[in-house]
N, C-alpha and C positions, 0 to 999 in steps of 0.2 A: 504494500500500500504506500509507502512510501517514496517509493521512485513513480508510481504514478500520479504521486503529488506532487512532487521537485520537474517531472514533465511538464506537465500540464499549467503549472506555475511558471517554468520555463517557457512557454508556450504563452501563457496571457501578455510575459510582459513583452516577448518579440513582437507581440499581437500590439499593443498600448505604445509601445516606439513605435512602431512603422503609422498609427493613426494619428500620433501628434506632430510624425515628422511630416506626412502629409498634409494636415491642418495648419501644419508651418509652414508649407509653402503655398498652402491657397493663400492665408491671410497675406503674406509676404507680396503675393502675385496681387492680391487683390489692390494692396498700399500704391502699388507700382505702376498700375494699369491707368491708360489713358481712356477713356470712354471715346471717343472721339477717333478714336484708334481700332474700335469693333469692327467688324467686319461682317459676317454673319457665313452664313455656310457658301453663298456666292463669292464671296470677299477670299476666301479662304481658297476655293479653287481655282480663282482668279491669278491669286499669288502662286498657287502650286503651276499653274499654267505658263507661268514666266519665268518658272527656275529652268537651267538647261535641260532638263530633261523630262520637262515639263507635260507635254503628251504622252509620254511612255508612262509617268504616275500617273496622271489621269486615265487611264487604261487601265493599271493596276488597281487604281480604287475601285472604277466602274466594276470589272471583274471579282472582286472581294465583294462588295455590296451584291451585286448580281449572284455570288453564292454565298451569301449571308440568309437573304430573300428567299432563295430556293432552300435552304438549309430550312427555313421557319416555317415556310409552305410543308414541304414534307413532314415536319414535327407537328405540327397542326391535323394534318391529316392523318396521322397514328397515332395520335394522342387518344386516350382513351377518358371520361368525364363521368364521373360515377357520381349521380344525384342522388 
C-alpha cells in the first residue's frame, strides 16, 4: 500500500506542475497579447499561406482536418447510445 501511495502522490504532483506551468503561461500570454493583433482562424491561415512553404501546410492541415472529420463520422456511426 505504500508504494501505491508514494505513486500516485508522485503522480498528482507531476499532474499540479504541468497545470500551473500551463496557467503560467496563458496568464503570461495573456499580459502580452495585443488584441488588435487577433486574427481569427482566417488570419491564421493567411499567415500560414505566406511562410515559404506555405501551400504544402495548407494541404497538410486540409488533409488532417479532412481525417479528423472522417475519423468523427465513423465514431458516430458505431457508436452505440444506450437510453
Amino acid at each position: 500500500m505504500g508504494r501505491a501511495w508514494a505513486n500516485s502522490s508522485k503522480t498528482t504532483i507531476v499532474g499540479l506542475h504541468e497545470y500551473f506551468d500551463r496557467t503560467g503561461f496563458l496568464i503570461e500570454a495573456a499580459w502580452h497579447v495585443n488584441p488588435r493583433e487577433a486574427r481569427g482562424l482566417g488570419g491564421a491561415l493567411r499567415a500560414l499561406e505566406q511562410r515559404p512553404f506555405g501551400p504544402w501546410m495548407l494541404g497538410i492541415v486540409a488533409a488532417g482536418l479532412t481525417c479528423y472529420g472522417l475519423y468523427l463520422i465513423v465514431l458516430a456511426w458505431y457508436r452505440r447510445v444506450r437510453l
